[in-house]
C-alpha positions as CSV (number, residue, x, y, z in Angstrom):
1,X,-41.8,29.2,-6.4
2,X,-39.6,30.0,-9.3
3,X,-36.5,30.9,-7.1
4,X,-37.1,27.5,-5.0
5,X,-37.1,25.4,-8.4
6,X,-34.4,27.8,-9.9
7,X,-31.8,26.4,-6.0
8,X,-33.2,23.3,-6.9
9,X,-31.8,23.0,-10.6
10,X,-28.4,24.5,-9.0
11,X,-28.4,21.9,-6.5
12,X,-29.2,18.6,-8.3
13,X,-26.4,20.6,-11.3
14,X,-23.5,20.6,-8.9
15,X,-24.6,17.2,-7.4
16,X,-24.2,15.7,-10.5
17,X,-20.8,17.9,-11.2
18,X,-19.1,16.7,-7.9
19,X,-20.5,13.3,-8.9
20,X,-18.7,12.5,-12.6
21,X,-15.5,14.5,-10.6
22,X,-15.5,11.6,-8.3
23,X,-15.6,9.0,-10.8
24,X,-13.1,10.6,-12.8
25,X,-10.9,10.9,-10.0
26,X,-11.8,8.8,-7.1
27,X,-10.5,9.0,-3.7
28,X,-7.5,7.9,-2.4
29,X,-7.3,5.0,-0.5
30,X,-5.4,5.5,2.6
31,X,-3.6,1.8,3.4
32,X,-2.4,1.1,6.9
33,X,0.6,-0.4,5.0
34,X,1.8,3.2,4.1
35,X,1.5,4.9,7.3
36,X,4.4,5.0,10.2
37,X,2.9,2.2,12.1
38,X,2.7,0.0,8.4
39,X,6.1,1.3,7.4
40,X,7.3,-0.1,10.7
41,X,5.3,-3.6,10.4
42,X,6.5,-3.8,6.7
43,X,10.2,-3.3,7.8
44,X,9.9,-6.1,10.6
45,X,8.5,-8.5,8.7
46,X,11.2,-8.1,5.6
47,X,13.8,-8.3,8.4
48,X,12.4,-11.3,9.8
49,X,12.3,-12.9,6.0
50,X,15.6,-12.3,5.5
51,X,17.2,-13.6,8.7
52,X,15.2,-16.8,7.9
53,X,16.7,-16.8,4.4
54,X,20.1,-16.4,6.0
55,X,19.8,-19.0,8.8
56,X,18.3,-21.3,5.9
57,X,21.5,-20.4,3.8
58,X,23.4,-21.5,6.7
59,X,22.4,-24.8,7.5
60,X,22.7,-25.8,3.6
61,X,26.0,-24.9,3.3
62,X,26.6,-26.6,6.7
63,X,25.2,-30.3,5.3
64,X,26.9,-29.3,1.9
65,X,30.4,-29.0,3.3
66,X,29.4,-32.0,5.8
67,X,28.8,-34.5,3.0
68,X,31.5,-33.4,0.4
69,X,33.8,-34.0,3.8
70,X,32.5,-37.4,4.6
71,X,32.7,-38.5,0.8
72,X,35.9,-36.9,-0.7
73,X,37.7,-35.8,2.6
74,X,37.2,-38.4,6.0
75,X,36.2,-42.1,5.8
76,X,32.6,-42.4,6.3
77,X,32.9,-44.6,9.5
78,X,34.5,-41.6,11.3
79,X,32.5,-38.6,9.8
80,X,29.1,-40.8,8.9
81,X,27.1,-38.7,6.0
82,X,24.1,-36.9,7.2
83,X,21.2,-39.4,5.8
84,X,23.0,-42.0,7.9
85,X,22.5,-39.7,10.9
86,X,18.9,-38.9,10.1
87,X,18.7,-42.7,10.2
88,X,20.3,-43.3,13.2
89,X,17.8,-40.0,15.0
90,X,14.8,-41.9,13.8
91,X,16.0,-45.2,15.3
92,X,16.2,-43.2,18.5
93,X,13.0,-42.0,18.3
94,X,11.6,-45.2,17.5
95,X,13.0,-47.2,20.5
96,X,12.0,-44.5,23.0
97,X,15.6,-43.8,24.1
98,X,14.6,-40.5,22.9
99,X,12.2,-39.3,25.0
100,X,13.6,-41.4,28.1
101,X,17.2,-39.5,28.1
102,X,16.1,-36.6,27.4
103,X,13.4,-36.3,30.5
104,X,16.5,-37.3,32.8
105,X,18.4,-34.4,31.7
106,X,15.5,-31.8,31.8
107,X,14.9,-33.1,35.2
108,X,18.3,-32.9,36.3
109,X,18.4,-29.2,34.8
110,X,14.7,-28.1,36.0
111,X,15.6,-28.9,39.4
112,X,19.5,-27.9,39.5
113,X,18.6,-24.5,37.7
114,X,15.4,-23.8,40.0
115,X,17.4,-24.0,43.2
116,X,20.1,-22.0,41.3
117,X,18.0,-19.4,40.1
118,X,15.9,-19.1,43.6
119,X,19.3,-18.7,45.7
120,X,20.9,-16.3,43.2
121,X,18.0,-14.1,43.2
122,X,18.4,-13.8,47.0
123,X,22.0,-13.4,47.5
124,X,21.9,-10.9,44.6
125,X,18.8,-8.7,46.2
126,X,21.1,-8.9,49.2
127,X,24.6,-7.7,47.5
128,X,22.9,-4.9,45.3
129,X,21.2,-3.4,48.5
130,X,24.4,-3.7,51.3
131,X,27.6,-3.0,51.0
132,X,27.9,-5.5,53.9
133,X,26.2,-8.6,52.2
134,X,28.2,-7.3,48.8
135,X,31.6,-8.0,51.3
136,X,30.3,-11.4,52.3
137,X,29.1,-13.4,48.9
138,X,31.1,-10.7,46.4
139,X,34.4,-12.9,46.5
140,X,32.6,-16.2,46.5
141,X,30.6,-15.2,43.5
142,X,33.7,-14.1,42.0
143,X,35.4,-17.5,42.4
144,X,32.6,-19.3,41.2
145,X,32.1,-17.6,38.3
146,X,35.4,-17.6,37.0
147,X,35.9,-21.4,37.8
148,X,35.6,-23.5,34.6
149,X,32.6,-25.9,34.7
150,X,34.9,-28.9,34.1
151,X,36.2,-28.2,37.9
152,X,32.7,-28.6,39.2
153,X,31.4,-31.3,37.4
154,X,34.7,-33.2,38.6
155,X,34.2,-32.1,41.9
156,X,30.3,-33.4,41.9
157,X,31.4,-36.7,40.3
158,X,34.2,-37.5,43.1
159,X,32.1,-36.8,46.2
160,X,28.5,-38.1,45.0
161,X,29.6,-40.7,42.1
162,X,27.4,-42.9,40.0
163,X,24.0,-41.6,39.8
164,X,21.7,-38.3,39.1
165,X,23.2,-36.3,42.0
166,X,26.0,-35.1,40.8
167,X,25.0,-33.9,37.8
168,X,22.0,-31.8,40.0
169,X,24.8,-30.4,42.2
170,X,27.0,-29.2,39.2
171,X,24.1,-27.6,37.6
172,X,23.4,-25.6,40.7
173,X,27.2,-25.0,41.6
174,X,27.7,-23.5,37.6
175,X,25.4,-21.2,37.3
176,X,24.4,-19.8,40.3
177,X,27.2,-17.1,40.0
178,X,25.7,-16.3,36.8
179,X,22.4,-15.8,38.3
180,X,23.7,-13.5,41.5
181,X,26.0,-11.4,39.3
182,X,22.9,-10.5,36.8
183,X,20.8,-9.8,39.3
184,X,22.6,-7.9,41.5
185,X,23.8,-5.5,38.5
186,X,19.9,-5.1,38.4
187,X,19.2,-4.7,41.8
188,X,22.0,-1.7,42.1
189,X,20.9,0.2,39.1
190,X,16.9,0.3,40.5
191,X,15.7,3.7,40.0
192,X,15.4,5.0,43.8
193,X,14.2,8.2,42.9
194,X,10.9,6.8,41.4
195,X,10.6,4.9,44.5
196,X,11.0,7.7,46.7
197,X,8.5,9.3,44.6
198,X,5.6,6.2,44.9
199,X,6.0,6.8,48.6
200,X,5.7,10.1,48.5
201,X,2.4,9.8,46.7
202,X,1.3,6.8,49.1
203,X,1.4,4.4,46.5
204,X,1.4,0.7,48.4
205,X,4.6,-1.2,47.9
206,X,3.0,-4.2,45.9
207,X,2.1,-1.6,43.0
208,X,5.8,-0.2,43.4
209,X,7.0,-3.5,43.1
210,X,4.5,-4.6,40.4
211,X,5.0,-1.4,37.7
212,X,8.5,-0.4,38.6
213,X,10.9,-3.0,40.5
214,X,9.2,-6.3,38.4
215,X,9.6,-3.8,34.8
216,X,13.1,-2.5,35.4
217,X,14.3,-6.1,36.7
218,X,13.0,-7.8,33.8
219,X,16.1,-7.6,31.1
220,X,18.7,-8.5,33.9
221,X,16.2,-11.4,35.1
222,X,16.0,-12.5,31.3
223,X,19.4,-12.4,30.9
224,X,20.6,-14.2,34.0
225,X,17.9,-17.1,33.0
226,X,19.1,-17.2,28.9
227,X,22.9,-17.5,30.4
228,X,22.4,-19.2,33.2
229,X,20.0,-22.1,30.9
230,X,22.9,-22.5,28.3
231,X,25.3,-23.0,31.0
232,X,23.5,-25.4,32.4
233,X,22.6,-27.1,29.7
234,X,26.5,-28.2,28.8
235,X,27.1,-28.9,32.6
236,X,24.7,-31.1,33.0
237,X,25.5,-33.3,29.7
238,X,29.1,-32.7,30.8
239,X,28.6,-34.3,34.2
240,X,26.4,-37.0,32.4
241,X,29.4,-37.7,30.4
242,X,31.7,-38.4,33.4
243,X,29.3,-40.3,36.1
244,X,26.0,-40.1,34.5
245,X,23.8,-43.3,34.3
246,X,21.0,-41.9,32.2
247,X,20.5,-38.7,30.0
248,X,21.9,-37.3,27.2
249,X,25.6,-37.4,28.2
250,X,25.2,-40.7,29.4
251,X,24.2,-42.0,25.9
252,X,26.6,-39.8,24.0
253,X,29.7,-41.8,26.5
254,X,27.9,-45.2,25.6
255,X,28.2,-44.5,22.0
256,X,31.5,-42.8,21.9
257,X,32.9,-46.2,23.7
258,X,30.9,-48.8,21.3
259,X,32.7,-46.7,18.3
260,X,29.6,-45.7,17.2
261,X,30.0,-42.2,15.5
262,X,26.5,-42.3,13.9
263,X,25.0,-43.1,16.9
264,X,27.3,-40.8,19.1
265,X,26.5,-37.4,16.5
266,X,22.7,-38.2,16.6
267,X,23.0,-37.4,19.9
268,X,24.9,-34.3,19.4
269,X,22.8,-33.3,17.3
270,X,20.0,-33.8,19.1
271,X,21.6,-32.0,21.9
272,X,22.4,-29.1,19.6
273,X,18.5,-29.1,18.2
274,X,16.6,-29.3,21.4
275,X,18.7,-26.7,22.5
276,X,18.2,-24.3,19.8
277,X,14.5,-25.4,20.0
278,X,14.5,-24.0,23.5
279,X,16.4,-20.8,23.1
280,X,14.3,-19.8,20.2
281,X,10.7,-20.6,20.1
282,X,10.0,-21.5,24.2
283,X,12.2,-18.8,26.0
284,X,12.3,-16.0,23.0
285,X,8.8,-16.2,22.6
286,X,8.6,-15.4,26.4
287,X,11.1,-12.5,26.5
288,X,8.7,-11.2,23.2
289,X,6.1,-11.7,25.3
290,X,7.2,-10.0,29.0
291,X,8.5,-7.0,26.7
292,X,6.1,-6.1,24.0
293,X,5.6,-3.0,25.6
294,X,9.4,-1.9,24.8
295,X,10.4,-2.8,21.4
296,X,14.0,-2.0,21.5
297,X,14.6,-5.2,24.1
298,X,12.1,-7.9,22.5
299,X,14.2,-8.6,19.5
């Protein structure tokens, strides 16, 4: 009994010893913000703070140097100042021209680009797997690609005039070399020996296709729609320019022949916006998206 109080008395002693060392020195808190995976977070998120800083930068000194310009440097009825732009975009808005226009040239670019996009897809899996095929379509796509846009959208306006036609046609004319070439690059670089390999394991074609054609593809599919987009974007306003009878480069001739520069760099700038708008937050966020799983090509 004496030896089991005497272990007793020990314990409850070096209870109360490792007890006051903890409060005296506490343990350290391990933060997720120090580790590699935190380190890496912290580092992206600084990055992303300062580009925004940066682009911010950018745009003030952009309306800084625009206003000192239309006050000191340009009459104000050819360079307007910015606040009578801004009240020129919100008279668009308010009349509905805004959303009107702009639907005609999505349109004109959902459908042109679709039809681009579907037939450059083919005749690129075509070209990147045969020499033949590459024989066939390789000069055409050549031609086209090096062909200035102006040269279509002429082209388009001449044979189809007034109307939403043209425009359609010189969006799919434009960029369906863009489409082909990207695609094809792609389709040649495909890593065969991993195919070979699925086969050799019996692995069905749609999972071959699903975790190692669709993967690889991705970058040259993204890259062949950011391009492609832009391009189409400023041949389809271009077109709208010349022939068109709604849209954005319809309203942007209207107010270039009325003399209206307010009016005619509203929607410029509402050109360059939506654009930006686009690229950034709709088709980023989808390339982000399709490659989380590879960090080095979602930027």
């Amino acid at each position: 009994m004496a030896t089991n109080d005497r272990v007793t008395d020990l314990e409850e002693k070096a209870g109360g010893l490792v007890e006051s060392a903890s409060s005296r020195h506490p343990a350290p808190v391990v933060s997720r913000e120090r580790g590699p995976e935190g380190e890496w977070f912290t580092k992206k998120r600084n990055a992303r703070r300062k580009r925004w800083m940066w682009r911010l930068a950018g745009y003030v000194a952009f309306l800084s140097i625009w206003e000192f310009a239309s006050k000191f440097l340009i009459a104000d009825y050819i360079l307007p100042p910015p606040q009578k732009i801004l009240a020129e975009i919100w008279r668009i808005f308010s009349t509905g021209e805004f959303f009107k226009n702009f639907g005609a040239t999505l349109l004109t670019i959902a459908v042109g680009y679709s039809i681009a996009f579907l037939l450059g897809t083919f005749v690129a899996i075509l070209i990147g797997r045969s020499a033949w095929w590459d024989g066939f379509f390789g000069g055409w796509v050549t031609a086209s690609m090096n062909t200035p846009g102006l040269v279509f959208a002429l082209v388009a306006a001449i044979i189809f005039g007034l109307g939403s036609e043209g425009p359609l046609i010189a969006v799919v004319l434009t960029t369906f070399s863009f489409v082909t070439v990207n695609i094809a690059e792609g389709v040649r670089n495909v890593p065969n020996d991993l195919i070979r390999m699925g086969k050799a394991f019996e692995v069905s074609g749609g999972k071959v296709q699903r975790h190692v054609l669709i993967p690889f593809l991705g970058p040259y599919f993204f890259t062949a729609l950011r391009y492609g987009f832009s391009t189409a974007w400023k041949i389809a306003t271009l077109t709208e320019i010349i022939v068109g009878t709604k849209g954005i480069g319809f309203m942007m001739r209207r107010e270039f022949q009325n003399f209206n520069m307010a009016g005619f760099l509203a929607w410029v700038l509402l050109f360059f916006a939506f654009a930006l708008f686009l690229e950034r937050f709709v088709l980023q966020r989808q390339i982000d998206r399709f490659f989380r799983w590879r960090p080095e090509v979602a930027k």
